[in-house]
C-alpha positions as CSV (number, residue, x, y, z in Angstrom):
1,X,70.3,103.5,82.3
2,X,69.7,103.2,86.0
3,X,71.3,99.2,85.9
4,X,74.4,100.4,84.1
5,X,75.2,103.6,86.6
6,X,74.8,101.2,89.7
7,X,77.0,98.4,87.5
8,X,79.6,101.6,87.0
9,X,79.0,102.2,91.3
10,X,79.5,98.7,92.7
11,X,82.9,98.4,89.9
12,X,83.7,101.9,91.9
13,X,82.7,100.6,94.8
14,X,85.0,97.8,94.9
15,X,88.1,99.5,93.4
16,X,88.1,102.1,96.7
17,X,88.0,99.1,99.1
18,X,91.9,99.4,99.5
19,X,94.0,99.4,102.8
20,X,93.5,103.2,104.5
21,X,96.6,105.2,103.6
22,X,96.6,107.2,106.9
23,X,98.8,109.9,107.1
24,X,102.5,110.1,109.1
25,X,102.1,111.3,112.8
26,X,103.6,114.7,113.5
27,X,107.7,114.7,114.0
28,X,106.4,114.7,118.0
29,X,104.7,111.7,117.5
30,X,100.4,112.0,118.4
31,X,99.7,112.1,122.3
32,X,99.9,108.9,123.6
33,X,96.8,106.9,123.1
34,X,95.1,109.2,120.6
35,X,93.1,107.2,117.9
36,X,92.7,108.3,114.4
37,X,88.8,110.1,113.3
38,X,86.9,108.4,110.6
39,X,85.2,109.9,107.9
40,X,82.1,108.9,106.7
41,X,80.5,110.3,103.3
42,X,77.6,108.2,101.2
43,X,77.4,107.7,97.6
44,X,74.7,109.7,95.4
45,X,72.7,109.6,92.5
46,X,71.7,112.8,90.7
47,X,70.4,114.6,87.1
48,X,72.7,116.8,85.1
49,X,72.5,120.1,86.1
50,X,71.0,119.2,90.0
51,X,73.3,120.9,92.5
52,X,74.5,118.0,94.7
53,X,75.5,118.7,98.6
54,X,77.8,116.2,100.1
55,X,77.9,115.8,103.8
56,X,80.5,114.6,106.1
57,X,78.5,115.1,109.1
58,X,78.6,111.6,110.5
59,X,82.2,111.2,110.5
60,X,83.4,111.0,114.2
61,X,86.6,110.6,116.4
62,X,86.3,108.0,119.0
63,X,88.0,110.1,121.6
64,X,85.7,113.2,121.0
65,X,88.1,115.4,119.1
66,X,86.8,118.2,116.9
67,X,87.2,117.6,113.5
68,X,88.7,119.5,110.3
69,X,87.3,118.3,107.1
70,X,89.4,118.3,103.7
71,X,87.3,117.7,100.4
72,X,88.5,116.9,97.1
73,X,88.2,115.9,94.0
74,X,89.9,112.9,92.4
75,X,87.9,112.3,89.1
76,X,85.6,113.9,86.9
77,X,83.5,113.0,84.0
78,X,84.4,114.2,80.4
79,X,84.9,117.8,79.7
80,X,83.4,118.1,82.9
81,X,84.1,121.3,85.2
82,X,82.9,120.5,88.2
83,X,84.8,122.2,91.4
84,X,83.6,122.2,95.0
85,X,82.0,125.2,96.4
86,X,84.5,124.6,99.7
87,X,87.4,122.6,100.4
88,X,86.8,122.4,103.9
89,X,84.0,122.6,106.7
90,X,81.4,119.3,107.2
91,X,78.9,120.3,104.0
92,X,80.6,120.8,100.4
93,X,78.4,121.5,96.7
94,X,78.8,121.3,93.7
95,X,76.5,121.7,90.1
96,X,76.6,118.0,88.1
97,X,77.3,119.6,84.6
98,X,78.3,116.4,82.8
99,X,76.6,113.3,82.9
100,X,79.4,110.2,84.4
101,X,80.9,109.8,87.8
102,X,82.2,112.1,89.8
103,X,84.6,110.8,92.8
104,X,84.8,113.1,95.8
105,X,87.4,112.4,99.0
106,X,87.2,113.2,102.3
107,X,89.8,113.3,104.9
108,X,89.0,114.1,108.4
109,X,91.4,115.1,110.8
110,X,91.4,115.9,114.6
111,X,94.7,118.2,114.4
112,X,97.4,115.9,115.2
113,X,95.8,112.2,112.9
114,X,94.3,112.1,110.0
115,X,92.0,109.6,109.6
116,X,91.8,107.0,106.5
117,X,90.0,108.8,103.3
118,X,86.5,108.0,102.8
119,X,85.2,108.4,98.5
120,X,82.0,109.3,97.3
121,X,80.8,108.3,94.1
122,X,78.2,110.6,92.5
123,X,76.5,109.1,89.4
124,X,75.4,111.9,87.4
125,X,72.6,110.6,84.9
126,X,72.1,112.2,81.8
127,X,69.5,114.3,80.5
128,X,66.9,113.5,77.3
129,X,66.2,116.2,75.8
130,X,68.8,118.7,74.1
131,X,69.2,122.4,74.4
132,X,68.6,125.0,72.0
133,X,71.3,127.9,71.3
134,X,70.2,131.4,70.4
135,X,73.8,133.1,69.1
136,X,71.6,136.8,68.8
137,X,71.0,138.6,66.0
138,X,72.6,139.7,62.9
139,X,75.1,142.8,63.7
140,X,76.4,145.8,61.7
141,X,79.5,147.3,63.3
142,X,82.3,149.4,62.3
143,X,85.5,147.9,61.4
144,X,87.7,147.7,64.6
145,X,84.7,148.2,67.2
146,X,84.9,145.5,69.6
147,X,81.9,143.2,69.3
148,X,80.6,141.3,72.2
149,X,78.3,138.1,71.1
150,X,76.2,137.0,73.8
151,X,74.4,133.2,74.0
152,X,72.4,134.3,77.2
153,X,69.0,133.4,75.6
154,X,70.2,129.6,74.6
155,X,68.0,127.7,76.9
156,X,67.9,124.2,78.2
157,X,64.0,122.5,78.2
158,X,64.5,122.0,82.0
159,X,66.4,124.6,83.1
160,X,69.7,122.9,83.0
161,X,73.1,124.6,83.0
162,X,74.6,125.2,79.7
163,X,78.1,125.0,78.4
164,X,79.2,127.2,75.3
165,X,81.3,126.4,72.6
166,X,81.7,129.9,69.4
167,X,83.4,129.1,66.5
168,X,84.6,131.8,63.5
169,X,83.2,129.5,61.4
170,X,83.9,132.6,58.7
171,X,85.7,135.6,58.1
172,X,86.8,138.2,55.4
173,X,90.1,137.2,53.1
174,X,93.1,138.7,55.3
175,X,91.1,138.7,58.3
176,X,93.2,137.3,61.4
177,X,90.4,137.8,64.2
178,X,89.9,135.3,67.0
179,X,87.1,134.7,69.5
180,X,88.5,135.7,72.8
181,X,86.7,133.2,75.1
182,X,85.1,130.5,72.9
183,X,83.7,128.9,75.7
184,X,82.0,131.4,77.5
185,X,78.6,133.0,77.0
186,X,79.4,136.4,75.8
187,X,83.0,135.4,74.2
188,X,84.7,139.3,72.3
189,X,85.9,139.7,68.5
190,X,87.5,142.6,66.3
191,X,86.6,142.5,62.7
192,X,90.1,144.0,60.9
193,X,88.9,143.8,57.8
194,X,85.9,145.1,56.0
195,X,83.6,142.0,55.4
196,X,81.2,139.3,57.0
197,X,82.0,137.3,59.4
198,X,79.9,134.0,60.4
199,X,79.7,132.5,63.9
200,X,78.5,129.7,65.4
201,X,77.2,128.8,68.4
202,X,76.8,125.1,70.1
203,X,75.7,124.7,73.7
204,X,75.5,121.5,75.6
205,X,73.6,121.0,79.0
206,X,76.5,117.9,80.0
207,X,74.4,115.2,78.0
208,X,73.3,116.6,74.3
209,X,74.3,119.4,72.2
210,X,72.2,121.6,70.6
211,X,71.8,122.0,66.9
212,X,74.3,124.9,65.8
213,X,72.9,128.4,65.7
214,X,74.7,131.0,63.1
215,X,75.0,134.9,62.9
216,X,76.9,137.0,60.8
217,X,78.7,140.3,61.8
218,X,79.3,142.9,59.0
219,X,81.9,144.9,59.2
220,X,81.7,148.5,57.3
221,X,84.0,151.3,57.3
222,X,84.7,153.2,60.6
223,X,83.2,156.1,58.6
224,X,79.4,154.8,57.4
225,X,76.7,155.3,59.6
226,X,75.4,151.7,60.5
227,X,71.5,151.0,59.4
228,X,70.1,148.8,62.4
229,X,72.0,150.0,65.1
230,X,71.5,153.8,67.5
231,X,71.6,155.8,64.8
232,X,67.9,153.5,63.6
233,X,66.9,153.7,67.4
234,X,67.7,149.7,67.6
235,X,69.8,148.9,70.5
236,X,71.6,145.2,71.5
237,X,70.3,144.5,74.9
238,X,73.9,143.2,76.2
239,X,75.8,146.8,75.7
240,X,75.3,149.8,77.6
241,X,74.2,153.3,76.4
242,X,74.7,156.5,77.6
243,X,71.0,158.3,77.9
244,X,72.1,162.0,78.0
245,X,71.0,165.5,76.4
246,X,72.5,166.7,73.3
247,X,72.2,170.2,75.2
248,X,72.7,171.8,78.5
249,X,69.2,173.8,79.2
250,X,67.2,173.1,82.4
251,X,65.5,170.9,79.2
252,X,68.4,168.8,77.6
253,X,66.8,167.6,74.6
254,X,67.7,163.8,75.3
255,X,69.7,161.8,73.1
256,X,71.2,158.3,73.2
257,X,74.2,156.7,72.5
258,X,76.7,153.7,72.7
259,X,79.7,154.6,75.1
260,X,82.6,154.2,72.4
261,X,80.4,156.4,69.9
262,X,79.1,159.5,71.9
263,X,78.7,162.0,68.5
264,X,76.2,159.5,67.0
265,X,73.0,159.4,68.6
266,X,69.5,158.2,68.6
267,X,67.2,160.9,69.5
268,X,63.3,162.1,69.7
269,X,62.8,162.0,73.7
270,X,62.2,165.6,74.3
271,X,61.9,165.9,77.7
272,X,59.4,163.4,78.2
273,X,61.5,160.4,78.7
274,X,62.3,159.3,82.3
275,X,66.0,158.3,81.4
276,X,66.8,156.5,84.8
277,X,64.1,153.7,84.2
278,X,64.8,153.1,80.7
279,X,65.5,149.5,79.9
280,X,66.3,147.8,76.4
281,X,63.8,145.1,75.3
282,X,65.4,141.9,74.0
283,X,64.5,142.9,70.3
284,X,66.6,146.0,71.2
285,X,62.9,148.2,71.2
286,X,64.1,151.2,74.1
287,X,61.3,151.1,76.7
288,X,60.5,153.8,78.9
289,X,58.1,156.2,81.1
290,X,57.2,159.1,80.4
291,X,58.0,161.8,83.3
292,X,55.1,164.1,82.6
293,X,52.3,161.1,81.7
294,X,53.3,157.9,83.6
295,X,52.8,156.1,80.8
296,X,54.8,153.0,79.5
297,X,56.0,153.9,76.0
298,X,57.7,152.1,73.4
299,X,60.5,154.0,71.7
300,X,60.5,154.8,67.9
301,X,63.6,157.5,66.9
302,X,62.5,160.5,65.0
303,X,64.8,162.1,62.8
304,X,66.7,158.8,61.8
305,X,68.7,157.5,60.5
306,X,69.9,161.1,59.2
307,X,70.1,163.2,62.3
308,X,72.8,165.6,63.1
309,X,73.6,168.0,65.3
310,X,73.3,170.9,63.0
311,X,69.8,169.6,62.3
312,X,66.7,171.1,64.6
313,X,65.7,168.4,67.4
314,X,62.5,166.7,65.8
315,X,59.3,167.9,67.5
316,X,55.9,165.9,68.3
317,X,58.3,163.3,69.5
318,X,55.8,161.2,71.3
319,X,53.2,160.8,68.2
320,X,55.0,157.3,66.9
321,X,56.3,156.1,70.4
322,X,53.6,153.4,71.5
323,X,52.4,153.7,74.4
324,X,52.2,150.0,76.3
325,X,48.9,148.2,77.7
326,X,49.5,148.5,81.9
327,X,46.2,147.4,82.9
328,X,44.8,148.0,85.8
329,X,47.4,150.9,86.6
330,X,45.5,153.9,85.0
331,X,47.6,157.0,83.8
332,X,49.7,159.0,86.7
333,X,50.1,155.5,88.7
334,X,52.8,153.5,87.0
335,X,55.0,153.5,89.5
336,X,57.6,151.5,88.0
337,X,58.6,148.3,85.4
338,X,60.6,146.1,84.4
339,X,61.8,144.0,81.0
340,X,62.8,140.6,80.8
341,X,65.5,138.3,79.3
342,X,62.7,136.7,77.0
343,X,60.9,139.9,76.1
344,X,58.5,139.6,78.6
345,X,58.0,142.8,81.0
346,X,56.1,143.7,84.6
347,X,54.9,146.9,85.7
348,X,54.1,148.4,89.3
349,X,50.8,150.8,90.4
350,X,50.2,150.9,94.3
351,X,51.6,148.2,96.2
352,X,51.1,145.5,93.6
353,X,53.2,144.0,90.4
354,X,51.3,142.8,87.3
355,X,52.6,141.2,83.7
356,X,51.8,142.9,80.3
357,X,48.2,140.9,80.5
358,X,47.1,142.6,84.0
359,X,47.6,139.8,85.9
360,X,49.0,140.3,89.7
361,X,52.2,138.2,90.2
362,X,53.6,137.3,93.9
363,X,56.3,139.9,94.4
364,X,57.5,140.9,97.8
365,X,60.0,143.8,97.6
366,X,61.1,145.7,94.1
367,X,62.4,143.0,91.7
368,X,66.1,144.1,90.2
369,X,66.6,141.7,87.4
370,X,64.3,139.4,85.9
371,X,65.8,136.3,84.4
372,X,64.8,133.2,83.1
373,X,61.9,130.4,84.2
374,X,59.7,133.2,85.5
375,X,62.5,133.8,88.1
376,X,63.0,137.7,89.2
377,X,66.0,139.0,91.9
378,X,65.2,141.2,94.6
379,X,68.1,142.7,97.4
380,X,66.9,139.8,99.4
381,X,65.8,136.9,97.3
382,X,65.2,135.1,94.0
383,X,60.9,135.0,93.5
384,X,58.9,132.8,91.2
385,X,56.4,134.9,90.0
386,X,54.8,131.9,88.7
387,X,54.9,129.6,92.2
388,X,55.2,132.6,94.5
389,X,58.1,130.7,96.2
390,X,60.8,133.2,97.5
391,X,64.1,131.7,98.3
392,X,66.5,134.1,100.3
393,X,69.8,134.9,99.3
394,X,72.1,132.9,101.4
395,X,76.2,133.9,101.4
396,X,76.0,137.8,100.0
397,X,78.8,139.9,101.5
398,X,79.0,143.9,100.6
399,X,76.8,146.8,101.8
400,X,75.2,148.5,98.8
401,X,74.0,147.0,95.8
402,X,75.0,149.0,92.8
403,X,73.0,146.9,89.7
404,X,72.3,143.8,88.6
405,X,71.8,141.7,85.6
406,X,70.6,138.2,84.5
407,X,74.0,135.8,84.4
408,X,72.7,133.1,82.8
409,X,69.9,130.7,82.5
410,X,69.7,130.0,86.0
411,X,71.5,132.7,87.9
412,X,71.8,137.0,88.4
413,X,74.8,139.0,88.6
414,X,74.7,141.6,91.4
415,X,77.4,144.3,92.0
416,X,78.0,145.4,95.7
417,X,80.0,148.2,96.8
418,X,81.7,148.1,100.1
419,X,83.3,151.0,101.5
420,X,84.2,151.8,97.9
421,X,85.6,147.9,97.2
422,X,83.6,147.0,94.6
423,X,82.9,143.3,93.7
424,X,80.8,140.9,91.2
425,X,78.4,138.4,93.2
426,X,76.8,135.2,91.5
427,X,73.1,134.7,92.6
428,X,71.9,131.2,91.6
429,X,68.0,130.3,91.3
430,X,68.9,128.5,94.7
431,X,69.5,131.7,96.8
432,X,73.3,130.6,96.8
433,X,75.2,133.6,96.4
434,X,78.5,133.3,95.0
435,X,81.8,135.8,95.3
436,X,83.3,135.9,91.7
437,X,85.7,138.6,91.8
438,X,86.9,142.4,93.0
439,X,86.2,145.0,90.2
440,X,89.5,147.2,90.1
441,X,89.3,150.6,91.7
442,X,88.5,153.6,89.2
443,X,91.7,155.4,87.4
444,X,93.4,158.4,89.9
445,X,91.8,161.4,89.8
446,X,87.9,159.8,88.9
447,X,84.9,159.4,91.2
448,X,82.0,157.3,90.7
449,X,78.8,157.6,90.7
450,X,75.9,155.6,92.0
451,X,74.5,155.2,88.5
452,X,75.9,152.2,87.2
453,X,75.1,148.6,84.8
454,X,76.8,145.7,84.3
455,X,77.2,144.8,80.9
456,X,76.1,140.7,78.8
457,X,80.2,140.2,79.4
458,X,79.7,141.5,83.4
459,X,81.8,144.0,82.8
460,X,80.8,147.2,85.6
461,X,80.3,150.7,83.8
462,X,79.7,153.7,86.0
463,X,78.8,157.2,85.4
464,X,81.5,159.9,87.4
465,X,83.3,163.3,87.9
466,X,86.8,163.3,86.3
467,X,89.6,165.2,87.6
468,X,88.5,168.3,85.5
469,X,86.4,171.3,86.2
470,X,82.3,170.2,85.4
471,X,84.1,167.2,83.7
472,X,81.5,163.9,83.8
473,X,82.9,160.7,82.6
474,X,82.1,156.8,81.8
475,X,84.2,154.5,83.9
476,X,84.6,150.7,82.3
477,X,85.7,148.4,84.9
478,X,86.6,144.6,84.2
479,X,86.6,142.4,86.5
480,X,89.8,141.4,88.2
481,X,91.3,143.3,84.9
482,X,91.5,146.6,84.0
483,X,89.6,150.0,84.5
484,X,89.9,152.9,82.4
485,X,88.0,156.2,81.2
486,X,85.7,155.1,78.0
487,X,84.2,158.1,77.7
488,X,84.9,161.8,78.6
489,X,82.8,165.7,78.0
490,X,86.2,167.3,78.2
491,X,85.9,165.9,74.0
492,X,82.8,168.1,74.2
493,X,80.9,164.9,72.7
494,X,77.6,165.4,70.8
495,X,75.4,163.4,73.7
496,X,76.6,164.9,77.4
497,X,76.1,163.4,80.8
498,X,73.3,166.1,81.4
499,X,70.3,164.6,83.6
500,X,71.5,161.1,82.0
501,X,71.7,157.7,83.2
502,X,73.1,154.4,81.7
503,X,70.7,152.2,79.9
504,X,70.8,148.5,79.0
505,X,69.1,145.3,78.6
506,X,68.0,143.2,81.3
């Protein structure tokens, strides 16, 4: 393999060994015995998925000129979407996500020449082993919901970045639905039609594809009450619920439920349940502390699939809600936990983090997302709690951090709030933070809240006061799209934002 990439470089090689095109002089002409910079840039060979930094630090200007750099990118390998991290400054990246060659030119200039263009050939050598997709679970939904697929758990045997490719491979008879955004992780559908629909999931890590992974997506009638989903107390870890009351005492009686379907609800909390630290398990299991205890418990609904609210709230809620192994913490210390994308989980007593089994892991700071390859986010760096390597964040603009959530196989989301300008970050396992967009600001006349979670599709939801008197609300906010109320009390909805928070998956 390694013969025929340097055959392909030295054919490469030869083909960029043309005259130097330099560029015209200004209409003033250069100053009188100026001489042009030269840029200097050297080849590379790389794996798919390394991130590859180019330098064109030892390019010079033989009359000691500064120099502007201009980086681009002539050619790229096969459904390869590669782009540089900067066009300009001495240092450019970039992730290798298809194995070929990628050609990369520089042009140095020292304002009034530009000097002749100097071409980097990366080789990008391709991986052995395929991927594997995970397209989730099997769904119930009600005809017209929106349903969001998510591919986040497809994982690559060395951690490699994964492209996605959904196909409707079936649908109902009169069925016109469409994938929005085959290609991305967590692409959206409609069913219109009462029926099944099959989809299919490929990934590739830019050498092999995976094998193909299926779901199917039911679609009942708006009216039928959906076995498997809230009102079973089985949650999908990429949406986000609204933890709330179902009434307005000093002791709310909690309830859960999806944003779009506030007047069906999950319940048997009491007023046990600390809602703010709630998380959803990968297997969509609600995990949770309990406020009076400070124990880690397990969430099994009482009262479902059949409760209503003209039925009494079920009592001895906590007999059939497990109650999780946090060794060495002993009860009244759990100070805090987390779940992960895989399922697994860490918990906090004293100054110390442990996993499910007891065992300390090498946290410094309170981790905010924990992702894949034992690799958990804190506000100031990506940890491996198996290594105990901490790499800071490096790039991250904003003031406050308003949630996170795992991206992808090898990065975090983190939402930052600045001065009320609210944007999406990108955190890779490399500390490289990455701006990805501005979330629009909140529809006239709403307020939000600090409570907020990003949802599997990175879309921002955030708990807020609407324009009316005692009114709370549910603002969705897409990024760089739209934003709009999703959920209001002035419907006077079954579950209300009383001593509530949101809730999702990791």
């Amino acid at each position: 393999m390694r013969l025929v990439i340097l055959s392909l470089l030295a054919v490469a090689c030869a083909a960029e060994t043309t005259a130097p095109d330099d560029a015209a002089p200004p209409p003033d002409g250069p100053t009188p015995g100026n001489r042009a910079p030269v840029a200097v840039v050297a080849d590379q060979m790389v794996l798919v998925g390394d991130v590859v930094t180019l330098s064109g630090e030892g390019s010079s200007d033989p009359d000691g000129d500064p120099l502007r750099y201009t980086w681009s990118i002539r050619s790229r390998p096969p459904l390869s979407r590669v782009e540089l991290d900067s066009t300009s400054g001495p240092i450019v990246r970039f992730p290798a996500d298809r194995a070929g060659i990628v050609v990369i030119d520089l042009v140095v200039s020292d304002g009034e020449l530009d000097g002749a263009r100097a071409t980097a050939l990366v080789a990008v050598l391709a991986s052995q082993d395929a991927p594997m997709a995970y397209a989730g679970r099997d769904q119930t939904v009600r005809v017209g919901a929106a349903v969001v697929l998510s591919g986040i758990q497809s994982r690559d045997p060395h951690g490699l970045p994964l492209l996605y490719d959904w196909t409707l491979v079936g649908r109902p008879a009169g069925s016109q639905a469409q994938l929005d955004a085959a290609t991305t992780v967590a692409p959206r559908f409609s069913p219109d039609v009462v029926g099944a629909y099959e989809l299919e999931l490929i990934v590739h890590n830019g050498s092999l594809p995976s094998a193909p992974d299926r779901l199917t997506v039911t679609a009942v009638p708006a009216d039928v009450v959906i076995t498997g989903d809230v009102p079973n107390g089985v949650l999908s870890p990429g949406e986000v619920y609204i933890f709330g009351t179902v009434s307005e005492g000093s002791c709310g009686r909690d309830a859960i439920a999806h944003w779009s379907a506030p007047n069906v609800a999950a319940v048997g909390f009491g007023c046990y349940a600390n809602e703010s630290t709630a998380q959803v398990r990968n297997d969509g299991t609600l995990i949770y502390t309990n406020t009076f205890e400070d124990l880690l418990r397990e969430f099994h609904c009482d009262g479902c699939p059949g409760w209503t609210p003209a039925m009494p709230y079920p009592g001895n809620v906590l007999a059939n809600d497990t109650i999780l192994a946090t060794s060495p913490c002993v009860m009244g210390l759990i100070q805090g936990f987390i779940v992960g994308v895989t399922g697994a989980r860490l918990h906090r007593c004293g100054n110390a983090w442990y996993d499910a089994n007891g065992v300390s892991v090498p946290i410094t700071g309170t981790p905010l997302s924990y992702g894949h390859a034992d690799k958990v986010l804190t506000a100031t760096a990506v940890v491996d709690i198996a290594t105990g390597q901490q790499v800071p964040i490096t790039g991250l603009g904003g003031v406050t951090t308003l949630t996170t959530r795992v991206a992808g196989p090898t990065s975090f989301w983190m939402a930052r709030d600045a001065g009320g300008v609210v944007t999406r970050w990108r955190i890779d396992h490399d500390g490289t933070a990455t701006l990805e967009g501005t979330y629009p600001p909140p529809p006239a006349g709403n307020t939000p809240a600090a409570s907020a979670r990003l949802d599997s599709s990175g879309r921002l939801f955030q708990e807020g006061r609407g324009p009316g008197t005692f009114v709370d609300v549910v603002i969705r906010r897409d990024l760089n799209g739209l934003s709009e109320v999703v959920y209001t009390e002035a419907t006077n909805p079954v579950v209300k934002l009383h001593i509530s928070s949101l809730v999702t998956g990791p």
